[in-house]
N, C-alpha and C positions, 0 to 999 in steps of 0.2 A: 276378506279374500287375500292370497298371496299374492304378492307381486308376480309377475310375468317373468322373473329372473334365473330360473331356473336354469342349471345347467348341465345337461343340455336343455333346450326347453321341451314338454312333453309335447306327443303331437297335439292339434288343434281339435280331434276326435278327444282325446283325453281332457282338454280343456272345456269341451263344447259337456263332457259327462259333470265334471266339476261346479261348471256353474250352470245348470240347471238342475242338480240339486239343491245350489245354494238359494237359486229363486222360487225354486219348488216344496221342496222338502224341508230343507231348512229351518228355514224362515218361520214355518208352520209347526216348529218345535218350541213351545212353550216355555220351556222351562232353556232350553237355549236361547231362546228371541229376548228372555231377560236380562241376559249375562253381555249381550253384545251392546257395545259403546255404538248407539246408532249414530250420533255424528261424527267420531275417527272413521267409520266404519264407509258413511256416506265420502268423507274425505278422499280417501284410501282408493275407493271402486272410481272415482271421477278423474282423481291421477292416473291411475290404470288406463283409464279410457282414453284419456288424451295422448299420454306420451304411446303406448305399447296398442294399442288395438284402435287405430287412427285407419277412418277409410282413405284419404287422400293424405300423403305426406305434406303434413304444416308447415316442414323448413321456410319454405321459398315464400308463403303470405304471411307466415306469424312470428317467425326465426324462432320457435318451437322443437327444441332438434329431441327429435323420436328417437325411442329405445327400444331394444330388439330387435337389431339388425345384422345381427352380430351370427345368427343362423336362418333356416328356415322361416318364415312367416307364414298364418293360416290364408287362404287364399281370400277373395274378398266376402265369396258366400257366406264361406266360415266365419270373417271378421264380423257382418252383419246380423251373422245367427249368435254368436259371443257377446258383442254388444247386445243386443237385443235381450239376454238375457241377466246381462249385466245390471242395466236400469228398470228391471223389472224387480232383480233384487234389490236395486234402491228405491226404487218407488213401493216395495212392502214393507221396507224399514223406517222409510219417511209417514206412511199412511196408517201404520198399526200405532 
């Protein structure tokens, strides 16, 4: 997956389309699911996770400083529905 860096960044509807493909569709392309580096790959979606699609800001407990703050952010439904199918695409890449 892309980093969250976009600029500007797309709305969080255009992100929530993106990666439920990747958890869906994707993933379940065969001849794609060979080509992908599964551990860059798991690397990449868990930095993602942490710095850019963080439920609660980490600053203040982990001095974690988040990225994407810079515009808009998806609201928290959206951050949970993103996530969510975040580690869904890491958990088909881990499991296949």
């Amino acid at each position: 997956p892309c980093q969250p860096v976009c600029s500007p960044p797309p709305p969080p509807q255009v992100q929530l389309v993106l990666y439920t493909y990747l958890a869906t569709e994707f993933i379940s392309t065969v001849t794609i699911y060979n080509a992908v580096r599964r551990v860059g790959t798991v690397l990449q979606v868990m930095h993602t996770l942490k710095y850019y699609y963080w439920v609660v800001n980490p600053q203040d407990r982990s001095g974690v400083a988040p990225k994407g703050l810079d515009g808009p952010r998806p609201n928290q439904k959206e951050i949970y529905s993103l996530r969510a199918f975040l580690l869904l695409f890491v958990k088909q890449l881990i499991m296949k």
